[in-house]
C-alpha positions, -999 to +999 in steps of 0.1 A: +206-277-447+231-305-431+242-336-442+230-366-430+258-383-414+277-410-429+273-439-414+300-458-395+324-480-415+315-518-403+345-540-408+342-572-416+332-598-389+370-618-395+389-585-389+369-570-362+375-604-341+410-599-347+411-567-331+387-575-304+407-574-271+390-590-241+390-560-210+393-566-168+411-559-141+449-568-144+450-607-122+482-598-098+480-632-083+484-648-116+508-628-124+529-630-092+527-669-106+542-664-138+566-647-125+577-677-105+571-703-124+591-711-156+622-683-150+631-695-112+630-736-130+652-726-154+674-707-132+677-734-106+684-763-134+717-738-148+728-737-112+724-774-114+740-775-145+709-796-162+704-771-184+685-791-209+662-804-181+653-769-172+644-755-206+616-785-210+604-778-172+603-742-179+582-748-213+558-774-193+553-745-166+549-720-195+520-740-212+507-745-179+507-705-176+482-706-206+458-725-188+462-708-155+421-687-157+408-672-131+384-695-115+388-719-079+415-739-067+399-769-072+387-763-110+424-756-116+433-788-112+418-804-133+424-777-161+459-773-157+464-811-145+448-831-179+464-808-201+499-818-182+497-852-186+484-855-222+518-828-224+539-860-207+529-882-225+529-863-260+566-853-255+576-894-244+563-906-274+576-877-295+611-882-279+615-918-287+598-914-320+622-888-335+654-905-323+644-939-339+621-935-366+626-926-400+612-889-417+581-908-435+570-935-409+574-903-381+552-877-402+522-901-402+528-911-365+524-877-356+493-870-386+479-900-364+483-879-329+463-850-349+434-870-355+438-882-322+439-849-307+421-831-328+388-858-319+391-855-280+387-817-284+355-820-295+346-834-259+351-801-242+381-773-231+393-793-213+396-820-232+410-793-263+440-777-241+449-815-229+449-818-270+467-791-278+494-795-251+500-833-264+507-818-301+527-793-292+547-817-267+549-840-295+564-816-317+593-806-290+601-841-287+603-846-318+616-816-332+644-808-306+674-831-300+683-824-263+707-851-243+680-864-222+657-894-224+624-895-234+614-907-199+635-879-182+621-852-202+583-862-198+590-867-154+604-832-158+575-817-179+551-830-153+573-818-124+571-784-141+536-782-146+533-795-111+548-764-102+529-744-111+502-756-099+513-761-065+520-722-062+481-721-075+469-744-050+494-727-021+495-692-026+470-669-010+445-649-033+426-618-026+393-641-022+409-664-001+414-640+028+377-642+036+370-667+056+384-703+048+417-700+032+410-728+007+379-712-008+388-680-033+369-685-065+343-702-052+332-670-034+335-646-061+316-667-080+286-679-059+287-636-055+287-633-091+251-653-096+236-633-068+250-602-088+236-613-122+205-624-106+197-585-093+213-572-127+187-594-149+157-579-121+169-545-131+166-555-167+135-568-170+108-550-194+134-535-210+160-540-245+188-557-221+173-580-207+178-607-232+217-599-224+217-596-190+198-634-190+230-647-209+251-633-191+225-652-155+238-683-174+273-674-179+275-666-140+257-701-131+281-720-156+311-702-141+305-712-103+289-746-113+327-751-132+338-737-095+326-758-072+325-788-089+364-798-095+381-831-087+376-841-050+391-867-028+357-872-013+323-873-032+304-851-011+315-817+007+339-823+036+335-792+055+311-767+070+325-737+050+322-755+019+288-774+027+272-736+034+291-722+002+273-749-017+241-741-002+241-702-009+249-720-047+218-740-044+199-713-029+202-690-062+186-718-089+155-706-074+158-673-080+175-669-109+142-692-120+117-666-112+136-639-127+141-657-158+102-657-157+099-622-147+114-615-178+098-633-199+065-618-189+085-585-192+067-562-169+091-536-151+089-548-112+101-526-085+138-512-077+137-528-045+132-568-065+169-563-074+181-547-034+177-588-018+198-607-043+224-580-045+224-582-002+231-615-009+264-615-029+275-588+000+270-616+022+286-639+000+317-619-004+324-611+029+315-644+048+285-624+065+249-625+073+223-612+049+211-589+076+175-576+065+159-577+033+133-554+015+095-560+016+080-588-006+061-578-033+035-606-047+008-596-073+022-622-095+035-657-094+070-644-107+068-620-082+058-648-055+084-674-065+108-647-063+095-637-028+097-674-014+134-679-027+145-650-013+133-661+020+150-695+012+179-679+009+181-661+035+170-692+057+202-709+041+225-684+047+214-675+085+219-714+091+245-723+071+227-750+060+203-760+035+201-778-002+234-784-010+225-802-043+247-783-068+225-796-102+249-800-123+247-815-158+248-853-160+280-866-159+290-882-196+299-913-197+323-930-221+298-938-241+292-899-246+327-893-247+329-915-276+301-905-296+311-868-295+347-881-309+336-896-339+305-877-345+304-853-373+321-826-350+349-847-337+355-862-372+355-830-390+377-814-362+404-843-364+408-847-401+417-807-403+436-806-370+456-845-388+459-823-420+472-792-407+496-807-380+511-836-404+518-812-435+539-788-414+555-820-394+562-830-431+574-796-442+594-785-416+615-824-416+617-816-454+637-781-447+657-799-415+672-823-441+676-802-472+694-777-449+672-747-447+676-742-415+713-738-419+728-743-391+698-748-364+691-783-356+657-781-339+624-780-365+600-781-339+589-747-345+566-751-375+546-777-368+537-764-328+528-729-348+503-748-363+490-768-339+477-732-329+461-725-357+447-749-371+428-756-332+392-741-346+381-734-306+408-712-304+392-686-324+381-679-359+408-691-386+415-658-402+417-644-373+441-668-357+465-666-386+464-627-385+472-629-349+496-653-348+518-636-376+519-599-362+527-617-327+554-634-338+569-604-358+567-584-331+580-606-304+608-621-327+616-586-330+615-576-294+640-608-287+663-603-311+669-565-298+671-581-261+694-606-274+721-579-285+721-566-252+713-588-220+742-608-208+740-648-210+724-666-188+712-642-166+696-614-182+677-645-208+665-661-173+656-626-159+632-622-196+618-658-192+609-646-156+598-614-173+576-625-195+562-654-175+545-625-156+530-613-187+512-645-197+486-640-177+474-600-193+484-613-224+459-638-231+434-613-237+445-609-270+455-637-289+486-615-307+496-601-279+499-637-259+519-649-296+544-620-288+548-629-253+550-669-257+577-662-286+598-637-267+601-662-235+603-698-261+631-680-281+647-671-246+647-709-235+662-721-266+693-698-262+695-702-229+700-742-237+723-737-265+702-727-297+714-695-313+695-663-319+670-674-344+646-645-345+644-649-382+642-682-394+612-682-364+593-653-385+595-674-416+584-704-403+554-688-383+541-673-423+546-705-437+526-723-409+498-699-412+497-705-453+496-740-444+466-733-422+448-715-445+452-739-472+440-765-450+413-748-437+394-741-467+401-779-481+367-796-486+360-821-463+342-855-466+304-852-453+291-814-446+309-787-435+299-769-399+299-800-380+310-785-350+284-762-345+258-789-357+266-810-328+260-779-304+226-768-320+218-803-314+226-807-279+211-775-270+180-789-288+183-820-269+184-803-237+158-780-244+133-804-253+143-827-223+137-798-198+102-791-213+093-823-214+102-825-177+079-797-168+050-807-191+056-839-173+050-822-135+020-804-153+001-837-163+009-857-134-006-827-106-032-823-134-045-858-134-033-874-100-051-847-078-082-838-095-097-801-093-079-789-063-047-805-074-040-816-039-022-780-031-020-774+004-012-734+025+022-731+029+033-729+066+049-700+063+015-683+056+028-667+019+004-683+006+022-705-023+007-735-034+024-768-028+021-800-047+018-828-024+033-853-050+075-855-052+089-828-052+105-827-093+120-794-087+157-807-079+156-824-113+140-793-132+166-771-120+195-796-136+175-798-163+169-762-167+208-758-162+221-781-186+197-764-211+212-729-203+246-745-208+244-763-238+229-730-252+257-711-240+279-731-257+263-736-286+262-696-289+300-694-287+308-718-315+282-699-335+299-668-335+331-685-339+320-694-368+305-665-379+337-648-379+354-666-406+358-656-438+326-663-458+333-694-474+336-708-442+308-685-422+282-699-446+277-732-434+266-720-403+242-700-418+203-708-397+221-718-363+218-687-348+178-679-357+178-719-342+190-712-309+177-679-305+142-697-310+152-729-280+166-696-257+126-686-259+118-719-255+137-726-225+123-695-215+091-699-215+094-732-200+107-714-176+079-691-168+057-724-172+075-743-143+073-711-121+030-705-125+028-741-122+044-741-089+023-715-080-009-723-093-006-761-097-016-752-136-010-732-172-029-711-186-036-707-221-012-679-225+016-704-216+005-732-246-003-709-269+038-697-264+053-731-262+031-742-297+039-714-314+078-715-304+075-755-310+057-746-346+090-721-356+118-746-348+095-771-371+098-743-400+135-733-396+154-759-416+185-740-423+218-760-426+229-765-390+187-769-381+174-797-362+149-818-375+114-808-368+109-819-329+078-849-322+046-836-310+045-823-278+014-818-257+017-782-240-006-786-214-026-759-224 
C-alpha cells in the first residue's frame, strides 16, 4: 500500500514574496537606454573635466532609469518628469542645508522632508517615486560634499534626467514602427484590452474567470494610463491618435458584456472570443478588422456583446467614432489633500519621517565620531532607507531581505571589478554596463539593489571616493535594522491605514456606479410607463433603445473607476499580507471586503447590460445586488467599511 504524499512545504507569505521574481520578455529598447544614459554623461563630463557635475547627472539619469516602465511616450513623461523635479529640488535644498546648517537643526529639516514625502505618496505612484527621488536627492546633497553649488548640481540633475527622457521620447520602439512614429505603447495596449477581452470570453463558466476579469481591468487601467499623459492640447490633435482613442472607446462596451457573460457564467461559443481577438490584430498592425464571425444572440450578454462588436468594427473601418476615453475624475487639490493627511498619508509619513530622520541622525553621528574613517560622504545610509522604509515598494521583510543580499552581492561584484578595470575608463564602461541592466533588473527587487550599488559605487570612484565596498555593506545592515525597528513601532490611531483608505475608495466607487445604474433603471422605469419608450434599433438587431439621455458615457467612467480603485485596493492588500504577522494582521477582513464589491460591481455590471437590453431587472438581478449589499453590511473586520445606506435594487 503507498503513501499518501506529503504535502508541499508552504513558505511563509514574507519569504515567498522575497523570492517572487516578476517574468517577460527582456525590454531591448530600455535597455539600449540605459545603456546610454548615465555612462556616456559621465564620460562626456571627465572629458570636460567637470567630473563632479557628471557623477550627479549620471545618478539623476540612473534614478530616472528606475522609472523608465514599459508603457507610451506620453505616460513617460509625466512618470519620469515629476519624479525629476521633486529630485531637483530635494538635492537644492539638501545642498545648501548640509553646507550651512548645523548636525541637530539638519536631521529634523530632513525628518521634516520625510513626513513631507512620505504624505504625497499616498496620492499615487506617481506621486511616491517623485517622493522617493526627493529623499534620496536630499540625502546626496546633503550627504556628499562635491565643489559645486547647490543651484549647479540641481540644473544638472534635471539636465540628466532630461536625458533620458529625450532618448525615450526620440528613439524608435518596436511599436512605433507601425504606423505613426509617435504612437508605440499606445498600440500594444489598446491590443492588450482586445486581447483580455477574448481571453475573459474564453473563460467564462469556468474556475479562471474570476482571474482573467482582473487581469480585463488591469489591461483597461494600463492603456487608460497610456493614452492619457500630459498633452499640449486638451483634446487629440491627430487622425492617428483620434482613431487610436476610438478603438479605446470601442472596447468599454465589450469588455461590459463580457463582464456580464461572466457573471451569468454560462460557457458561450469559441467563436465569442474569434471578433475581439481580430480586433487587437487590427490594432497591432494598423489594419482593418476584415470580417468577423456570426452573432450569436439568445441572451442579452450575448446581444450587447453582438452590438459592440459591430461598433467596433464600425469604428475601426471609419477611423472614427466615440473618442471619449472615460477616465476616472480628475482629483482635485482638495482630494490631493485629503488623501495626505488622511489616515493613510498620516500613517505613511510618520514611518517614512521616522525611518529617514533616524538614519540621517545616525549616519551624521558616525561622519563626526569618525567611523567612516577616512570617507567623507554619509549619504549612503539614510538613501538605503529611504528604500525601505517606502511601504509601496513591497512588503517590509521583504524589502530588508532584498536590499541586504543585493547589496552584499553587488558590493562584492565592485570591489572585484575595482581590483582590475583601469581608472576612468573601465568604471565608466561598468556605469554604462550596468545602466543596461536597470531595466531586467527591476524584476527583482535584489537583483535591481545589486545593480544600482555596483553602478553608485562606480560613480563615487570615478569622482574621487575610494573603494568603499565595505563600509557600504555595513551601512546597508544597519539601515535595514533601522527599518525594522521602525516598522514595527506602534503608531498613533490604528494600524493598516493605507489599505483602509483603499477599501474605502473601492467602496466609494462601487456604490457610486450602482447607484448610477439603479438610477438609469428608475428613471426608464417611471418616465416611460409600460413600454419604457424603447424603440427597434435601425440596424434591425433588434436591441432596445431608451429614448431618454443616453447615461451610458457616464456608466462606463463609473464602471472604470470602480475597476480601478479595486485593483488597487487588491495590490496594497497583498502587500500587506506579506508582512510578517504582526503587521499582516491589521489587514485582516479587507480582502473578504473587496472580494464581496468585485461581485458587486459585477453584478452591476450584468444589471446595466439587461437593462439596456430590456429597459428592466429582473428579480434575479435584486435578489443578487440585496444579498451582496446584506454581506458588506455583516463584514465588519478591521479595514471594513461601515454598513452602506439602503439602497433600492430595482427589483
Amino acid at each position: 500500500m503507498s503513501r499518501p504524499a506529503r504535502p508541499a512545504l508552504a513558505l511563509p507569505p514574507w519569504l515567498a514574496h522575497a523570492l517572487r521574481t516578476q517574468r517577460g520578455p527582456v525590454p531591448w529598447n530600455a535597455v539600449l537606454r540605459g545603456a546610454l544614459a548615465a555612462g556616456p554623461l559621465l564620460l562626456a563630463a571627465v572629458l570636460a573635466d567637470r567630473t563632479s557635475l557628471g557623477v550627479v547627472a549620471a545618478i539623476a539619469a540612473m534614478l530616472a532609469g528606475i522609472n523608465d516602465r514599459p508603457g507610451s511616450r506620453r505616460a513617460s513623461v509625466r512618470r519620469l518628469g515629476m519624479p525629476a523635479l521633486a529630485g531637483a529640488a530635494g538635492l537644492f535644498v539638501g545642498t545648501y542645508a548640509g553646507d550651512h546648517l548645523g548636525a541637530v537643526p539638519l536631521t529634523l529639516l530632513l525628518t521634516g522632508l520625510g513626513l513631507l514625502a512620505g504624505g504625497i505618496s499616498a496620492i499615487g505612484s506617481v506621486a511616491s517615486a517623485a517622493g522617493t527621488q526627493l529623499l534620496v536627492a536630499a540625502a546626496i546633497g546633503a550627504g556628499m560634499p562635491l565643489p559645486d553649488s547647490g543651484w549647479q548640481r540641481a540644473l544638472v540633475y534635471l539636465a540628466g534626467a532630461a536625458w533620458l527622457l529625450g532618448l525615450r521620447l526620440a528613439l524608435p520602439t518596436p511599436g512605433s514602427l507601425v504606423g505613426d512614429f509617435r504612437f508605440d505603447g499606445e498600440r500594444d495596449a489598446v491590443a492588450d484590452v482586445y486581447d483580455a477581452v477574448a481571453d475573459l470570453l474564453d473563460a467564462v463558466g469556468t474556475q479562471d474567470a474570476v482571474a482573467r476579469r482582473v487581469a480585463l481591468t488591469a489591461a483597461l487601467d494600463h492603456a487608460q494610463d497610456a493614452l492619457t499623459g500630459p498633452r499640449l492640447r486638451r483634446y487629440a490633435s491627430s487622425s492617428a491618435e483620434r482613431r487610436l482613442h476610438a478603438q479605446y472607446a470601442a472596447a468599454l462596451p465589450l469588455a461590459e458584456a463580457a463582464t456580464a457573460l461572466a457573471w451569468a457564467g454560462e460557457r458561450v461559443a469559441e467563436r465569442a472570443s474569434e471578433g475581439p481577438r481580430r480586433l487587437a490584430a487590427a490594432v497591432r498592425g494598423n489594419t482593418h478588422t476584415g470580417p468577423l464571425p456570426a452573432p450569436s444572440r439568445s441572451a442579452p450578454a450575448l446581444r450587447a456583446l453582438d452590438d459592440a462588436l459591430l461598433h467596433a468594427a464600425e469604428a475601426f473601418d471609419r477611423g472614427r467614432g466615440d473618442s471619449d476615453l472615460h477616465t476616472r475624475r480628475r482629483r482635485t487639490a482638495k482630494d490631493r489633500v485629503r488623501a495626505v493627511l488622511g489616515a493613510g498619508g498620516r500613517e505613511y509619513g510618520l514611518r517614512v519621517a521616522l525611518g529617514f530622520g533616524a538614519s540621517a541622525a545616525i549616519a551624521q553621528a558616525l561622519h563626526h565620531a569618525q567611523w567612516y574613517g577616512q570617507h567623507e560622504h554619509w549619504y549612503w545610509l539614510p538613501a538605503t532607507a529611504v528604500f525601505l522604509v517606502k511601504p509601496d515598494l513591497g512588503p517590509l521583510v521583504s524589502r530588508v531581505l532584498c536590499r541586504a543580499a543585493g547589496t552584499v552581492l553587488g558590493a562584492l561584484l565592485f570591489a572585484g571589478f575595482a581590483a582590475v578595470l583601469p581608472r576612468p575608463e573601465g568604471l565608466i564602461a561598468l556605469v554604462a554596463l550596468s545602466g543596461a541592466l536597470i531595466p531586467v533588473a527591476t524584476r527583482h527587487f535584489a537583483a535591481q539593489t545589486a545593480v544600482v550599488t555596483v553602478l553608485v559605487l562606480a560613480l563615487v570612484m570615478v569622482g574621487g571616493e575610494p573603494q568603499a565596498s565595505a563600509s557600504r555593506i555595513g551601512e546597508t545592515l544597519l539601515a535595514c535594522a533601522i527599518v525594522l525597528v521602525v516598522g514595527h513601532l506602534p503608531m498613533p490611531g490604528q494600524r493598516g491605514g493605507g489599505v483602509r483608505a483603499r477599501v474605502g475608495e473601492a467602496h466609494r466607487a462601487a456604490h457610486a456606479y450602482l447607484a448610477h445604474v439603479l438610477r438609469e433603471a428608475d428613471e426608464a422605469d417611471g418616465a416611460h410607463g409600460d413600454d419604457l419608450g424603447r424603440v427597434r434599433d435601425p440596424r434591425g438587431s433588434g436591441a432596445a433603445h431608451d429614448t431618454r439621455t443616453d447615461a451610458r458615457p457616464l456608466r462606463w467612467t463609473l464602471r472604470r473607476e470602480a475597476y480601478r480603485a479595486l485593483a488597487e485596493a487588491r495590490t496594497a492588500i497583498a502587500l500587506a499580507a506579506a508582512e510578517l504577522p504582526a503587521l499582516a494582521r491589521h489587514a485582516e477582513g479587507a480582502d473578504d471586503v473587496v472580494a464581496t464589491l468585485e461581485r458587486l460591481v459585477d453584478a452591476t455590471t450584468a444589471c446595466a447590460v439587461h437593462l439596456d437590453d430590456s429597459g428592466r431587472l429582473t428579480p434575479r438581478h435584486g435578489a443578487q445586488l440585496t444579498e451582496l449589499l446584506a454581506e458588506l453590511a455583516q463584514e465588519r473586520g478591521p479595514v471594513g467599511p461601515r454598513p452602506p445606506t439602503r439602497t433600492r435594487t430595482g427589483a
